[in-house]
LUMMAR-582057 format. One record per residue (C-alpha): residue in one letter; residue number from 1; x, y, z; chain. Coordinates in nm, 3 decimals. Example, Ala and Ser with C-alpha at 12.3 -4.5 7.8 and 13.67 -1.06 7.14 Angstrom:
2
residu/num/u/v/w/chaine
a/1/1.230/-0.450/0.780/A .
s/2/1.367/-0.106/0.714/A .
***
This chain:
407
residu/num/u/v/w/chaine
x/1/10.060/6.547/9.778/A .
x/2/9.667/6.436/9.850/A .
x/3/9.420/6.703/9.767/A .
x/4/9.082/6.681/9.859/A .
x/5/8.825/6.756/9.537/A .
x/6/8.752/7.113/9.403/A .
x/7/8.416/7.269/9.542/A .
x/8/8.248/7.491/9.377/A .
x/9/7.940/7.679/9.484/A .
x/10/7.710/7.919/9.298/A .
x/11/7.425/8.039/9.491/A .
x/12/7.139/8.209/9.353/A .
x/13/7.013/8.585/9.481/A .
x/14/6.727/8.513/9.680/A .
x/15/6.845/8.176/9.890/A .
x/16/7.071/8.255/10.173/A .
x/17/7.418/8.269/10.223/A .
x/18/7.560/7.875/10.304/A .
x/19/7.781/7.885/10.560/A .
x/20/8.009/7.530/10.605/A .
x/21/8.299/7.483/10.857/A .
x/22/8.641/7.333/10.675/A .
x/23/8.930/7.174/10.900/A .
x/24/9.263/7.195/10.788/A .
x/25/9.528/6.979/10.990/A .
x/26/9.874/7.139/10.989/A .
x/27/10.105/7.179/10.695/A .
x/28/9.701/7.180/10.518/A .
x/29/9.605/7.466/10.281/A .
x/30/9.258/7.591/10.194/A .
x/31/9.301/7.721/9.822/A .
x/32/9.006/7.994/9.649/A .
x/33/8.949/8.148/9.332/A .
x/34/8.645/8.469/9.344/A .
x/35/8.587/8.599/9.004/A .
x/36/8.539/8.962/8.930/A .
x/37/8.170/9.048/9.098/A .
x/38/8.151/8.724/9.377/A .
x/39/8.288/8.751/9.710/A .
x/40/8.374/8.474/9.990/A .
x/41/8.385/8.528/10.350/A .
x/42/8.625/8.358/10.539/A .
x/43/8.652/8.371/10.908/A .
x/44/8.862/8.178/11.140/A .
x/45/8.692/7.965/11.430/A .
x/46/8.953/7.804/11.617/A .
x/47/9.350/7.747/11.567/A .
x/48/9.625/7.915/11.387/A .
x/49/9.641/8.059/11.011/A .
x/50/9.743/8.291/10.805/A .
x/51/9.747/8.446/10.416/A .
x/52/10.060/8.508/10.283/A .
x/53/10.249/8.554/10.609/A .
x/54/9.989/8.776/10.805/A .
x/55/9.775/8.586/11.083/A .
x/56/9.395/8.573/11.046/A .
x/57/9.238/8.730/11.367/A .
x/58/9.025/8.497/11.510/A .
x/59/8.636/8.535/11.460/A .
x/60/8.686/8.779/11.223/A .
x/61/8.519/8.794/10.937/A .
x/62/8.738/8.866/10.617/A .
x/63/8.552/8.947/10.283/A .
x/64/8.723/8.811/9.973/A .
x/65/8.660/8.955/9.573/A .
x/66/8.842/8.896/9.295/A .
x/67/9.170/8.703/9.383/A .
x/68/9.326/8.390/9.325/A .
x/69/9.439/8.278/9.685/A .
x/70/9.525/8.038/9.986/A .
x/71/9.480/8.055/10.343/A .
x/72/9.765/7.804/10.523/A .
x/73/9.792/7.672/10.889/A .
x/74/10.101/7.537/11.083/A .
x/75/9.918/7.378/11.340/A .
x/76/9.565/7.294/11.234/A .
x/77/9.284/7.529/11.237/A .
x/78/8.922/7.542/11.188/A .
x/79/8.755/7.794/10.900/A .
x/80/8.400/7.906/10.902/A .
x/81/8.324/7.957/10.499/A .
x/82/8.006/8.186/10.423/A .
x/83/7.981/8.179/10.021/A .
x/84/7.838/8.408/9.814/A .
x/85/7.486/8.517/9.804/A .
x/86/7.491/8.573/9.425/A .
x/87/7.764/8.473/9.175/A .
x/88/8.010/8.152/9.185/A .
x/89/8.356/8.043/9.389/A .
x/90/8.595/7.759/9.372/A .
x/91/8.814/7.634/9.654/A .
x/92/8.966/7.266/9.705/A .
x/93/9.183/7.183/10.021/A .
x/94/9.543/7.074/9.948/A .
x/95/9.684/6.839/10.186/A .
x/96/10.055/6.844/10.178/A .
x/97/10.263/6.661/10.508/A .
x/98/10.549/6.890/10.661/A .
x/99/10.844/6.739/10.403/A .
x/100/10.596/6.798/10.075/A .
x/101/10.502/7.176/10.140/A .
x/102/10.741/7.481/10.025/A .
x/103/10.618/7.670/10.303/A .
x/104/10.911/7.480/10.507/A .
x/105/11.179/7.608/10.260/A .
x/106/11.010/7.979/10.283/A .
x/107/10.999/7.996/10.617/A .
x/108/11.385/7.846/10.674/A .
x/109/11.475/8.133/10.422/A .
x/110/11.287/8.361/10.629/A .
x/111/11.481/8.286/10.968/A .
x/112/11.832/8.296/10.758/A .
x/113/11.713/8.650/10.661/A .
x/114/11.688/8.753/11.026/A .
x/115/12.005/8.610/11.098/A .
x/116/12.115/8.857/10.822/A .
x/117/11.926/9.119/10.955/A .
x/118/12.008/9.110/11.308/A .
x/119/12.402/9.078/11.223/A .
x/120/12.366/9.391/11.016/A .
x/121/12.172/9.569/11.279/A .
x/122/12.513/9.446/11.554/A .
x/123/12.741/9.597/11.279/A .
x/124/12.520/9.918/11.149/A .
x/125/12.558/9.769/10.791/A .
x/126/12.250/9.732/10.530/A .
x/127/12.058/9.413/10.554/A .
x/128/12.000/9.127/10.308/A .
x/129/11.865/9.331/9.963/A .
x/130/11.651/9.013/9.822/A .
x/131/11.575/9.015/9.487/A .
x/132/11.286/8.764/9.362/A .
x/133/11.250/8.587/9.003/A .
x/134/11.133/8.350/8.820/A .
x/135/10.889/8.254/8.547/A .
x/136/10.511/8.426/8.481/A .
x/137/10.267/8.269/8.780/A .
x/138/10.563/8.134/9.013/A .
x/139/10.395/8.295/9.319/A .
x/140/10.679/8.578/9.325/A .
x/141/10.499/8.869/9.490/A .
x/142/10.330/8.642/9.748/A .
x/143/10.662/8.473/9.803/A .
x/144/10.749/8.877/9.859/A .
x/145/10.428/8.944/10.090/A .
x/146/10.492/8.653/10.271/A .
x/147/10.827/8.749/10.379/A .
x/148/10.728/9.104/10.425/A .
x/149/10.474/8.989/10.631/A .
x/150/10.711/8.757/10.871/A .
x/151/10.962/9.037/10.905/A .
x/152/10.678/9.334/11.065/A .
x/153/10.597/9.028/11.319/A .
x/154/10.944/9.020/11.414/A .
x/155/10.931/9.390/11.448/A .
x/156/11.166/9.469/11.119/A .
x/157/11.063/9.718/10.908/A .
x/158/11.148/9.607/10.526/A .
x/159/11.131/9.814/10.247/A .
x/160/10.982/9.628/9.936/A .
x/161/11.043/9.767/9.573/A .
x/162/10.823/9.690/9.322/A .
x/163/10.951/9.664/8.947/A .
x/164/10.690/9.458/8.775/A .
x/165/10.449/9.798/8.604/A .
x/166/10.190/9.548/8.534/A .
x/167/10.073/9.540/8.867/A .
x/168/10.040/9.850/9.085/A .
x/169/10.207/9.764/9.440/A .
x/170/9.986/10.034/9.658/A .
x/171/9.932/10.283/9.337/A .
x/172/9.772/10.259/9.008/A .
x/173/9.896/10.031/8.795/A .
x/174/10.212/10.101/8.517/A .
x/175/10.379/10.222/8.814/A .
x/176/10.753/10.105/8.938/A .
x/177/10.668/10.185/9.354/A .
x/178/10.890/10.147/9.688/A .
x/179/10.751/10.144/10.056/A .
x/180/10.843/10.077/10.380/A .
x/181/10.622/9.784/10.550/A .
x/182/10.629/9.855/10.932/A .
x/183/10.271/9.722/11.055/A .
x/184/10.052/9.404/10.888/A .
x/185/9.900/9.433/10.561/A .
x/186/9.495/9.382/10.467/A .
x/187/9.488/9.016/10.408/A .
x/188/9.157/9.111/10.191/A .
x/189/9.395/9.265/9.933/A .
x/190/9.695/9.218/9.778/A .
x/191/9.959/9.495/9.977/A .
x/192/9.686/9.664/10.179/A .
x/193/9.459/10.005/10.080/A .
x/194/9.537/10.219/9.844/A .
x/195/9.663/10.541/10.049/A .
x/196/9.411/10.762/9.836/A .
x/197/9.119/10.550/9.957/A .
x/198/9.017/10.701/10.343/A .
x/199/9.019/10.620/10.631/A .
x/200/9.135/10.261/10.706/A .
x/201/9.133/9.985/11.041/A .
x/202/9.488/9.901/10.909/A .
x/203/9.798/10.144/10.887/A .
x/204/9.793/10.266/10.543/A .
x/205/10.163/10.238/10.373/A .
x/206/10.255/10.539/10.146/A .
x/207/10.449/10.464/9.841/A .
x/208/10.714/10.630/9.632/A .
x/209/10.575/10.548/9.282/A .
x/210/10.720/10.607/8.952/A .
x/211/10.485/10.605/8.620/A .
x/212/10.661/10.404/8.345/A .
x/213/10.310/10.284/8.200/A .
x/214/10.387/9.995/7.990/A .
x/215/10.325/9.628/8.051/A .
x/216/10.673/9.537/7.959/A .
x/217/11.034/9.647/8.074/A .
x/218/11.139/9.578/7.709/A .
x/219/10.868/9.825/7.576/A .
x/220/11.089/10.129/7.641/A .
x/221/11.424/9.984/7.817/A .
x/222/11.547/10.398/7.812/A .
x/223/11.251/10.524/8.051/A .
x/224/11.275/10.210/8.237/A .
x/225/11.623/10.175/8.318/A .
x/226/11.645/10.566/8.397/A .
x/227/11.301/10.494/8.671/A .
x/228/11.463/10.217/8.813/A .
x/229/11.739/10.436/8.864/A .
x/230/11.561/10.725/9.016/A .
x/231/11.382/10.450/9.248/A .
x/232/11.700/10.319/9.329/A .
x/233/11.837/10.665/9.442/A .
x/234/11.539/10.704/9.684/A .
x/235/11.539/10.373/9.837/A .
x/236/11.953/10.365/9.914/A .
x/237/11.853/10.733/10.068/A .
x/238/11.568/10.571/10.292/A .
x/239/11.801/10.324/10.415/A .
x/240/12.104/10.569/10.482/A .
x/241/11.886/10.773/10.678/A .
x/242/11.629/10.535/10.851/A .
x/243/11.835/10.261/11.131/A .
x/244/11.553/10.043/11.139/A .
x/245/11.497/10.011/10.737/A .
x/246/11.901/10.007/10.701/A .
x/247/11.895/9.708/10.924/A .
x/248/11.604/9.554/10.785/A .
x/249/11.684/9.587/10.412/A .
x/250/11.488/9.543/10.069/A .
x/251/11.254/9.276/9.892/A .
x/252/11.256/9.299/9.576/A .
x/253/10.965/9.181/9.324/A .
x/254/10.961/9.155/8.952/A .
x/255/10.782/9.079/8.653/A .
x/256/10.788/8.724/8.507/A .
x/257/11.077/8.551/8.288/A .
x/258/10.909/8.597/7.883/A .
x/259/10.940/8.302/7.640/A .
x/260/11.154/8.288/7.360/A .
x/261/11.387/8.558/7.250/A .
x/262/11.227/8.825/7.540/A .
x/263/11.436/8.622/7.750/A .
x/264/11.770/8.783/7.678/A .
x/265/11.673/9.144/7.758/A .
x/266/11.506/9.052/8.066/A .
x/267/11.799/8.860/8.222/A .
x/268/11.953/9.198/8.117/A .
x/269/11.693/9.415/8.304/A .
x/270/11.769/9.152/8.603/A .
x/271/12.141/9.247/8.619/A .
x/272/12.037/9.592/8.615/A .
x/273/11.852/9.603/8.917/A .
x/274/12.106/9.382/9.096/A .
x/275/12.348/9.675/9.023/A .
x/276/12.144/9.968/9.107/A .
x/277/12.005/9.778/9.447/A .
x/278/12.313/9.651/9.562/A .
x/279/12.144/9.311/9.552/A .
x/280/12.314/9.062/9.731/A .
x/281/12.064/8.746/9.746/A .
x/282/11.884/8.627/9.417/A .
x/283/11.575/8.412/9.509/A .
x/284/11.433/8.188/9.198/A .
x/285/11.131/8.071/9.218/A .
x/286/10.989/7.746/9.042/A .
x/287/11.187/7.744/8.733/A .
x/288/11.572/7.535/8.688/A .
x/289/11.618/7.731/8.384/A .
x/290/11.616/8.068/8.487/A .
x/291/11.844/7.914/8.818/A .
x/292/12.109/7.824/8.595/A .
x/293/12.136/8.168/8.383/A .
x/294/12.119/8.351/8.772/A .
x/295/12.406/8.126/8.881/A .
x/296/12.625/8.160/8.522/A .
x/297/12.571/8.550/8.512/A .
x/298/12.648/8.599/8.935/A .
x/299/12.854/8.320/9.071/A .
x/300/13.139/8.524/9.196/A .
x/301/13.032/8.863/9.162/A .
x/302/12.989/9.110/9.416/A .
x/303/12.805/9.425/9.509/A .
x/304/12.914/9.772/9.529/A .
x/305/12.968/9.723/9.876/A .
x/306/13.216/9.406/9.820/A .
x/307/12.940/9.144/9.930/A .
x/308/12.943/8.831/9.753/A .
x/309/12.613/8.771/9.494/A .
x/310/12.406/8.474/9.657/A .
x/311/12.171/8.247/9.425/A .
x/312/11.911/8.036/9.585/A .
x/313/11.650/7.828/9.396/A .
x/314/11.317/7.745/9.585/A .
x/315/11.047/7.565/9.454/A .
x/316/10.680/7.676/9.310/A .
x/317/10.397/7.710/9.581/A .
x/318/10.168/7.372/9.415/A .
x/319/9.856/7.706/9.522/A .
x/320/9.983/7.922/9.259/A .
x/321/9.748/7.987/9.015/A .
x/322/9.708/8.123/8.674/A .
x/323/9.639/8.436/8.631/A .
x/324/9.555/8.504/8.224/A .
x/325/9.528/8.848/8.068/A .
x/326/9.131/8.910/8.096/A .
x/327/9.137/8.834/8.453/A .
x/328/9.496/9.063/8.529/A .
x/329/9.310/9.349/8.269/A .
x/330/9.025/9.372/8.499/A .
x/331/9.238/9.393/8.841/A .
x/332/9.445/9.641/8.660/A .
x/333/9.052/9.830/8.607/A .
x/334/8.930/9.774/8.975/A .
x/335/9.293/9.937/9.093/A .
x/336/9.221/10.261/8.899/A .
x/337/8.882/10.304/8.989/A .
x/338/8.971/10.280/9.368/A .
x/339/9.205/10.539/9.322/A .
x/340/8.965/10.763/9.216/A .
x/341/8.650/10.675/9.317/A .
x/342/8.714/10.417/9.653/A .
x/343/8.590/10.106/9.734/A .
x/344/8.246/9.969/9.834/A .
x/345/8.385/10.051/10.230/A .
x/346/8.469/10.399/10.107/A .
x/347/8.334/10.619/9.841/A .
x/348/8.555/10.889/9.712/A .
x/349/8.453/11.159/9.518/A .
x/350/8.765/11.326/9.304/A .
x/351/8.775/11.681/9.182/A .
x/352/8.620/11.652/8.830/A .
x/353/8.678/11.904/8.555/A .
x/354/8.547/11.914/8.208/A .
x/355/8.743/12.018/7.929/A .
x/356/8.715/12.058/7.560/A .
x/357/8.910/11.775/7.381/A .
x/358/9.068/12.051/7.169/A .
x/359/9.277/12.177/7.497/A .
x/360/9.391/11.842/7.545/A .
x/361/9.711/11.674/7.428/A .
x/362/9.764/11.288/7.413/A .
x/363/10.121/11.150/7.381/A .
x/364/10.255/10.830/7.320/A .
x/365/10.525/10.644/7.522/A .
x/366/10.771/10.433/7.281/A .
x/367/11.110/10.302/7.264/A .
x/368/11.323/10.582/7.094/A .
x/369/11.277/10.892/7.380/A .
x/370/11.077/10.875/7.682/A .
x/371/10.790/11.094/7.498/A .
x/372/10.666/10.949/7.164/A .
x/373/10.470/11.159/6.879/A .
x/374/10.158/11.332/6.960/A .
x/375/9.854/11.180/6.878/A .
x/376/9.503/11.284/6.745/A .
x/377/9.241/11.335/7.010/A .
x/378/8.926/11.187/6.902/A .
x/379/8.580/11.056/7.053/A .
x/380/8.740/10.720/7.196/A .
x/381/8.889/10.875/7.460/A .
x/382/8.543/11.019/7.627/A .
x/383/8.502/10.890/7.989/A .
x/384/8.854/10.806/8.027/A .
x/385/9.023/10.905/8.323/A .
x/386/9.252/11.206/8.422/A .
x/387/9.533/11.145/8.613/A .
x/388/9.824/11.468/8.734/A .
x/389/10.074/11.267/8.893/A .
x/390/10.388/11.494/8.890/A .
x/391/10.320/11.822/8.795/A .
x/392/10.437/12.179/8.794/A .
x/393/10.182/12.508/8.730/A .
x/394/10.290/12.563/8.390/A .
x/395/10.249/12.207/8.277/A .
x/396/10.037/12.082/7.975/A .
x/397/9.766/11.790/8.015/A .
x/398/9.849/11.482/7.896/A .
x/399/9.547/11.171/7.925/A .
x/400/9.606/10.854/8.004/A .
x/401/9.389/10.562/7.877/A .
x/402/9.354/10.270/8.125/A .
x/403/9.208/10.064/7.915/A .
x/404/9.557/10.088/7.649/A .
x/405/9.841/9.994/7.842/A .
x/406/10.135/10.069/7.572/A .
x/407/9.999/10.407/7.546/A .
***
């Protein structure tokens, strides 16, 4: 695989904008990193593309901050790049031919799923339930994106679970969330808007989310397993009521494979969801060892429905990038104050109250009950956020601390 050299541009607050033109020929990608404060607008001039599975409309501008990302073209396109008036970006082209690119592989697994799909739809069964895995920074949820993403432009309506609490899908983060995907999804984000975040151009999805707030499944396997559950419940229910989300069926995301002897329980976790989901294709992604335990622990086994467990192994998307913990801390920071507060294309302003840190009770999360002992309010919680997600008239307050994500 050629790749052309990295660019990077920093541009200083008084000069204007640079805008260049970059051609991609097909198979081609055009790979970007914006840090945290930088932006990068993108628009497409001629030809085909598309981000993770949605299209790019052409001559439309599309504003990029704080992501890690790729734009990809079948057929050759041309991309009008305006970088940032202040602040820094770095992009390279990658120039893979049509028998070097995984794209190939995702999209073949794509049209097998709507084989799936439109059998089950013949028969009134449940589609394909796809679970994804793999090792940290395989590309996993844009592997799940990108087939969420093909399926709406076939007119299917998938429901996609997410299970990984370190990253919000559509909600605040240290959530476990399910939602139906039935129109595109903002390329200039990760799912799309936040539904607490106005008015928006693009259908806003509305989640069923779950608050397990830990980074870890491991951290409390009790409250875990018993949310997955619960969000298991819900989404069988969606798809025993809704035709068109029966027929479609589930993608399934989840949090990274950890080293060493966090391994074990996760594999554990794993066989857990395949249980409560009814899972009946296991995608790997970029990693031979975790292939090998999928195939040892389901070759042979079957669903609740009598389906036979399928393993596939695909390989890592060479546009993957890393993603370390300062950079993941602060998208987990921009998610919660959108929730609250909006975004610089909407401003929100949230019912504030004050109260006396003496009528407030903090409570910690750990691994022996669902709620942990109290703890001492003191002085280091000031300016920290509120958040009621499920509650009932006569319930106490409890605060939670974005900034402390095992509390």
């Amino acid at each position: 695989m050629s790749q052309a050299a990295p660019i990077a541009a920093a541009a200083s607050s008084s000069a204007p904008a640079p805008t260049t033109t970059q051609t991609l020929e097909p198979y081609w990608e055009y790979r970007f990193e914006v840090p945290h404060g930088s932006s990068l607008t993108i628009k497409l001039v001629s030809g085909t593309a598309e981000k993770d599975g949605t299209e790019l409309a052409p001559n439309t501008p599309y504003t990029f901050s704080a992501t890690k990302s790729k734009i990809n073209t079948w057929h050759g396109c041309s991309l009008e790049i305006t970088a940032p008036s202040s602040g820094t970006y770095d992009a390279y082209t990658s120039e893979p031919s049509a028998d070097e690119t995984p794209m190939v592989s995702y999209l073949n697994l794509h049209f097998k799923l709507e084989a799936l799909r439109a059998a089950a739809q013949r028969s009134a069964q449940m589609g394909p339930r796809v679970l994804v895995v793999g090792p940290p920074n395989a590309g996993k949820s844009s592997l799940v994106r990108t087939l969420a993403s093909w399926a709406t432009r076939m007119g299917r309506q998938p429901l996609v679970v997410n299970t990984d609490s370190r990253e919000g899908m559509l909600t605040l983060p240290g959530t476990l969330s399910a939602a139906v995907f039935a129109t595109l999804i903002d390329i200039t984000t990760d799912w799309g808007s936040l539904p607490s975040s106005g008015a928006s151009p693009i259908p806003v999805k509305l989640p069923l989310a779950y608050y397990y707030g830990l980074p870890q499944s491991d951290d409390n396997p009790r409250l875990f397993k018993r949310l997955l559950g619960r969000l298991a419940v819900a989404a069988t229910s969606r798809l025993a009521e809704d035709v068109d989300v029966k027929s479609a069926g589930m993608l399934i995301d989840t949090g990274g494979v950890p080293a060493g002897t966090r391994a074990a329980p996760y594999y554990d976790f794993v066989a857990h969801i395949v249980a409560e989901f009814s899972v009946n294709i296991i995608i790997v992604l970029g990693s031979e060892r975790v292939g090998s335990e999928m195939q040892k622990r389901f070759t042979g086994q079957t669903t609740s429905v009598g389906e036979t467990i399928t393993v596939v192994g695909l390989d890592k998307s060479g546009g993957v990038m890393d993603r370390d913990e300062a950079f993941m801390q602060s998208i987990r920071e921009s998610a919660i104050r959108e929730y609250f507060f909006g975004n610089t294309k909407m401003t929100l302003s949230p019912f504030t109250q004050q109260v006396d840190f003496a009528a407030v009770s903090i409570w910690r999360i750990n691994e022996g009950t669902c709620i942990g002992p109290r703890l001492t309010t003191s002085y280091l919680y000031t300016l920290m956020y509120l958040s009621v997600l499920h509650s009932f008239r006569r319930d106490s307050m409890s605060l939670y601390d974005p900034h402390r994500d095992s509390d």
